[in-house]
C-alpha positions as CSV (number, residue, x, y, z in Angstrom):
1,X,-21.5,5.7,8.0
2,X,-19.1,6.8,5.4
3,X,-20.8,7.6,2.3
4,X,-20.1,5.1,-0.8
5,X,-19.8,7.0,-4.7
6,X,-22.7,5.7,-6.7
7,X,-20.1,4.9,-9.4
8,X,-16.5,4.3,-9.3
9,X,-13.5,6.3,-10.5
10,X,-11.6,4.8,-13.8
11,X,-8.2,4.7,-12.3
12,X,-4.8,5.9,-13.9
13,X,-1.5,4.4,-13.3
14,X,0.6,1.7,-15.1
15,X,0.2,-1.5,-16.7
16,X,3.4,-3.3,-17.6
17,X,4.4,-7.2,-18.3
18,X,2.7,-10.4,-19.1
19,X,2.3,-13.3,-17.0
20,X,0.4,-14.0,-13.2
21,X,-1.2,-10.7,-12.5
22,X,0.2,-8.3,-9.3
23,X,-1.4,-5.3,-8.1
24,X,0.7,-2.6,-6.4
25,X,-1.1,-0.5,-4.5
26,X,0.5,2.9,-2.9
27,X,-0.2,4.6,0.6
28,X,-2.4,7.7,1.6
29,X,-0.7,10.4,-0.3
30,X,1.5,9.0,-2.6
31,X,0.6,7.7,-5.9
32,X,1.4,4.4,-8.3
33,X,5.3,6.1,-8.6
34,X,6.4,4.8,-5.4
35,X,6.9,1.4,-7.3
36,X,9.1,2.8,-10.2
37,X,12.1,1.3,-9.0
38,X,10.5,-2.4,-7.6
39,X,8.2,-2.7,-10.9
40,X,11.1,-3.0,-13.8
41,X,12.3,-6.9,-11.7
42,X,8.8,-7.9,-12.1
43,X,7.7,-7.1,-15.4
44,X,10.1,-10.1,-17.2
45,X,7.6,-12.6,-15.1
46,X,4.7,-11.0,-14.6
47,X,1.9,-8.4,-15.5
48,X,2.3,-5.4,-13.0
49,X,-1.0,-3.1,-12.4
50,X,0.3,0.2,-10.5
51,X,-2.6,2.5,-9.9
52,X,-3.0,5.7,-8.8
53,X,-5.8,5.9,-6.4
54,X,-8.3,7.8,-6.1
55,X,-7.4,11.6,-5.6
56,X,-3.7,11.0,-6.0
57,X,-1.4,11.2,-9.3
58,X,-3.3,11.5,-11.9
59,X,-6.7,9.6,-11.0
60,X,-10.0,12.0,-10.6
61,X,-10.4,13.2,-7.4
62,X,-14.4,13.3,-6.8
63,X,-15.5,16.4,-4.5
64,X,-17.9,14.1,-2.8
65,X,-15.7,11.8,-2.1
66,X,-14.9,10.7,1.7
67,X,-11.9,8.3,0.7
68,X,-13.8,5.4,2.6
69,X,-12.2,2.0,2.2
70,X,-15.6,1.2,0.3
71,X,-15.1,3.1,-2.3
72,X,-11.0,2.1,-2.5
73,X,-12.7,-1.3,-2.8
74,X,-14.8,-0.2,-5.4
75,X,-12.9,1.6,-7.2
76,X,-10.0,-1.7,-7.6
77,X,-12.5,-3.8,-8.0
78,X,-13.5,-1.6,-11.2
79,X,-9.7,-1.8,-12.2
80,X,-10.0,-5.4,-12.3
81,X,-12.9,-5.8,-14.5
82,X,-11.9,-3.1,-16.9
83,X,-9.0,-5.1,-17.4
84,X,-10.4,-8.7,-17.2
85,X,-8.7,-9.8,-14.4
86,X,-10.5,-12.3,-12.7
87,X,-8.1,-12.1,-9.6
88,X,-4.4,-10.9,-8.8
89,X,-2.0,-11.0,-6.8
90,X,-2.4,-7.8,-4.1
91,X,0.6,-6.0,-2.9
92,X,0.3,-3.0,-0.6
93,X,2.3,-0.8,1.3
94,X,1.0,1.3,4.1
95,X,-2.5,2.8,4.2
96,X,-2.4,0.5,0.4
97,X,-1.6,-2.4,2.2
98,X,-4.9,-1.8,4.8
99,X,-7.0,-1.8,1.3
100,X,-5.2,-4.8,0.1
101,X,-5.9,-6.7,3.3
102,X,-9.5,-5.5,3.4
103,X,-10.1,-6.6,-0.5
104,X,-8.6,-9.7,0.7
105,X,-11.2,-10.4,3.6
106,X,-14.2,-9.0,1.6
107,X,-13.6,-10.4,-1.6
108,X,-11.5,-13.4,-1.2
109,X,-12.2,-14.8,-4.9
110,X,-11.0,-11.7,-6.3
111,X,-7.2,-12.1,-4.5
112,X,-5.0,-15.3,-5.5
113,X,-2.4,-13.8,-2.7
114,X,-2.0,-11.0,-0.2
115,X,1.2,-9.5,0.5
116,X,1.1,-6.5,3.2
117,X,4.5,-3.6,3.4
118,X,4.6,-1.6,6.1
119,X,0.6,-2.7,7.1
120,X,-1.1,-3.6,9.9
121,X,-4.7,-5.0,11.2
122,X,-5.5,-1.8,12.9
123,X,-4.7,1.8,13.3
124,X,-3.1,2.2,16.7
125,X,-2.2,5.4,18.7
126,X,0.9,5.3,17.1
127,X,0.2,5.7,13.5
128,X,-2.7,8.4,14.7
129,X,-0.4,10.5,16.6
130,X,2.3,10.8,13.4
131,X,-1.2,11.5,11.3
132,X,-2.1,14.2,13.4
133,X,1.5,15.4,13.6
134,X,1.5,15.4,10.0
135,X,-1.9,17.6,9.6
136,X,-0.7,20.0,12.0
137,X,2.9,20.7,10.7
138,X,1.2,21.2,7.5
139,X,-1.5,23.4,8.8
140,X,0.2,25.7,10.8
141,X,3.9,25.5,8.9
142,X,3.1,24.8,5.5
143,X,3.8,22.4,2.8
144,X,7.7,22.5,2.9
145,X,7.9,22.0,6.9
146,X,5.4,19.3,6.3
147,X,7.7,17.9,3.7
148,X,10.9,17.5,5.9
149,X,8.6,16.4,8.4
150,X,7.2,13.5,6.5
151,X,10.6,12.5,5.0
152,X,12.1,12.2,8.6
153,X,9.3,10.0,10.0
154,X,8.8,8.2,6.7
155,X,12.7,7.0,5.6
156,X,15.6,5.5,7.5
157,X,17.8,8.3,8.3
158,X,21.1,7.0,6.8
159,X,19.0,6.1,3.6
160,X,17.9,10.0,3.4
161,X,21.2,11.6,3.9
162,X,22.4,9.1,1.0
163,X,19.0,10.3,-1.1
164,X,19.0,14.4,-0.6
165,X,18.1,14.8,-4.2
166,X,15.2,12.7,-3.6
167,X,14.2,14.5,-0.8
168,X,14.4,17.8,-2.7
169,X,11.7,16.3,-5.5
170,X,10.0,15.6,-2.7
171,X,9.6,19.7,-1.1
172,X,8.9,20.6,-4.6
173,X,6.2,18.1,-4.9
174,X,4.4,19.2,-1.4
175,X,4.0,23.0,-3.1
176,X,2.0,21.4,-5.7
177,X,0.3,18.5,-3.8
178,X,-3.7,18.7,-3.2
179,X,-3.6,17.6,0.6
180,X,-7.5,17.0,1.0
181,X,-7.7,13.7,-0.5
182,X,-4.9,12.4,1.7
183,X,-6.2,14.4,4.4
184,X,-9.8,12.3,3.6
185,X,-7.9,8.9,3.4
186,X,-6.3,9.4,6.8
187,X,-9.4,10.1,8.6
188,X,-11.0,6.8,7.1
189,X,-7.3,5.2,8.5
190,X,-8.3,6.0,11.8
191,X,-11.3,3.7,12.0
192,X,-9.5,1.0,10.4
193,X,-9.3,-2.4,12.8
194,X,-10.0,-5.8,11.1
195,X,-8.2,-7.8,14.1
196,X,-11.4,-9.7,14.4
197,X,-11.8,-10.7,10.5
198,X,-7.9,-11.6,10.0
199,X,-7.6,-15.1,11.6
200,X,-10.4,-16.2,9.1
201,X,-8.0,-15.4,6.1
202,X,-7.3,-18.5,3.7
203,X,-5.3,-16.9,1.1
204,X,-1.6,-16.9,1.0
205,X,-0.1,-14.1,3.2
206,X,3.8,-12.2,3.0
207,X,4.1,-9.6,5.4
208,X,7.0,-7.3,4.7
209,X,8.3,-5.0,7.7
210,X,10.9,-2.3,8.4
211,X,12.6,-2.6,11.8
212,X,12.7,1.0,11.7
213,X,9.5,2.1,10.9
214,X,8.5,5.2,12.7
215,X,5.2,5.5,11.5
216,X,4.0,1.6,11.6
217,X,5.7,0.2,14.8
218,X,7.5,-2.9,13.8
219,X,5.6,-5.1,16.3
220,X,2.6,-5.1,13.4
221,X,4.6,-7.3,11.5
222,X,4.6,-10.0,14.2
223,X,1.1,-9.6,15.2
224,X,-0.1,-10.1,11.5
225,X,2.3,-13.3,11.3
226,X,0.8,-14.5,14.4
227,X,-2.4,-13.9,13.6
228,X,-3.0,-15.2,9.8
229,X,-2.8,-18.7,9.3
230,X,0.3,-19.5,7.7
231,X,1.7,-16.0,7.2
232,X,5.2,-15.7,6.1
233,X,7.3,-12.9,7.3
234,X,10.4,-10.9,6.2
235,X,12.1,-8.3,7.6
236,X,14.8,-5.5,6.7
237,X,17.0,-3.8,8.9
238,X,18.1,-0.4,8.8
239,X,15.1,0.2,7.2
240,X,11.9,2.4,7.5
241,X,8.2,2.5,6.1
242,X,8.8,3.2,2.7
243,X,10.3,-0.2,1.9
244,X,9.4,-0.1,-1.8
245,X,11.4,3.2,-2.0
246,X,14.4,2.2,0.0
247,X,15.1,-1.4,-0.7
248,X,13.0,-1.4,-4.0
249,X,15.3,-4.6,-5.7
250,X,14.6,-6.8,-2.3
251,X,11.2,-5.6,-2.4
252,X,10.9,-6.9,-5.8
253,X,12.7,-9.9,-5.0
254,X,10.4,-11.1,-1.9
255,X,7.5,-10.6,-3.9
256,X,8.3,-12.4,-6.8
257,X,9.6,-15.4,-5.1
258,X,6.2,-15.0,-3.2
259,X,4.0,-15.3,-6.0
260,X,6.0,-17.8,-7.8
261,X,5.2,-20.3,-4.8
262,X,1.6,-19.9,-4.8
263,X,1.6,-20.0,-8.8
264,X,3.5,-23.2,-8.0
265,X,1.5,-24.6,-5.8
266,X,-1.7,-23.6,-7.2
267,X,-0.4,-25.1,-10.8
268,X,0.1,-28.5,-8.9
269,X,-3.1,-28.5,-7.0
270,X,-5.9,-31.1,-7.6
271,X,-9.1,-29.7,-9.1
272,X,-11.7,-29.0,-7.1
């Protein structure tokens, strides 16, 4: 059983905007910057949390620390009541949108909406393979061959040849990179499978998906549709996991129109 910190870790990142609360929540290794480009079309409607989880960017990073889901939980949950949100809007991408979905499921009051980029129910031998690719390139090759190798699996290959500067910020961030919390997250990504919980979701669901996601196979996106009640779906072409990153103003776009429908339809409910 993983081991849960006593206490949770005060998270850094960005708060921007008034209005409907949205949570954007990164994947293992990355940090709350991911969003830079998606966050600035929000911000004129809404108020945009961006966190840096724990052990990436500039949140602690607790020795102890196994990088469970329970203490990801924890930890958001913490965010939330430091900042008096009594619940938000949760967007994730990647291992960030497994933490979303899992917030969602355990602590439904807490979510108004769940919208899932590049996620899935369950870790399949797909994702674990490109995991252990990842770990081993960087082991035995280093942090630059684990760079280029991460940048080819991660972006759509016609996105990266029009991006090379971006992939040079991104070899010069692997020399300075602490590995071992994303190393920590990933082995707690292995064990993650909530097909059995998902059907009894009741919140409003987007599910965003890259038809040319190497590391998430593309079929997730129709599985999750399929299997949350009322799920919505939408879907880029010519594009790969990092959504946010390559298509950050439809990103943006699809998640605002999102919320604004449930804020629309929650505004005109009756009261319970």
């Amino acid at each position: 059983m993983a081991v849960v910190s006593p206490s949770p870790v005060d998270l850094a990142g960005r708060d921007d905007g008034e209005g409907p609360t949205i949570v954007l929540l990164h994947g293992i290794g990355g940090n709350h910057t991911i969003w830079n480009e998606v966050i600035p079309d929000l911000v004129g409607s809404f108020r945009v949390l961006a966190p840096d989880l724990r052990g990436h960017g500039r949140s602690p990073a607790p020795p102890s620390s196994e990088y469970s889901y329970p203490e990801l939980e924890t930890d958001l949950l913490h965010l939330l009541d430091q900042k008096g949100i009594l619940s938000a809007h949760l967007v994730g991408v990647s291992g960030g949108a497994s933490l979303a979905l899992l917030l969602a499921l355990d602590h439904p009051s807490r979510v108004r909406s769940l919208t899932m980029v590049s996620g899935a129910a369950y870790c399949d031998s797909q994702t674990r393979s490109v995991a252990e690719r990842w770990a081993e390139v960087y082991s035995k090759e280093g942090p630059d061959a684990f760079a280029l190798r991460v940048l080819k699996d991660l972006y759509y290959p016609d996105w990266m040849e029009e991006h090379l500067d971006f992939a040079d910020k991104v070899r010069a961030e692997a020399q300075r990179m602490d590995i071992e919390p994303a190393v920590r997250w990933s082995r707690a990504m292995m064990k993650f499978d909530e097909r059995r919980r998902i059907a009894s979701l009741a919140l409003p669901t987007l599910i965003v998906q890259g038809m040319d996601d190497q590391v998430v196979d593309p079929s997730h996106g129709r599985i999750l549709r399929q299997s949350i009640p009322g799920a919505q779906i939408r879907i880029f072409a010519q594009t790969g996991h990092m959504i946010p990153v390559e298509r950050p103003h439809e990103t943006a776009d699809a998640i605002a129109r999102f919320v604004r429908e449930v804020e629309e339809k929650s505004a005109g409910a009756p009261p319970t």
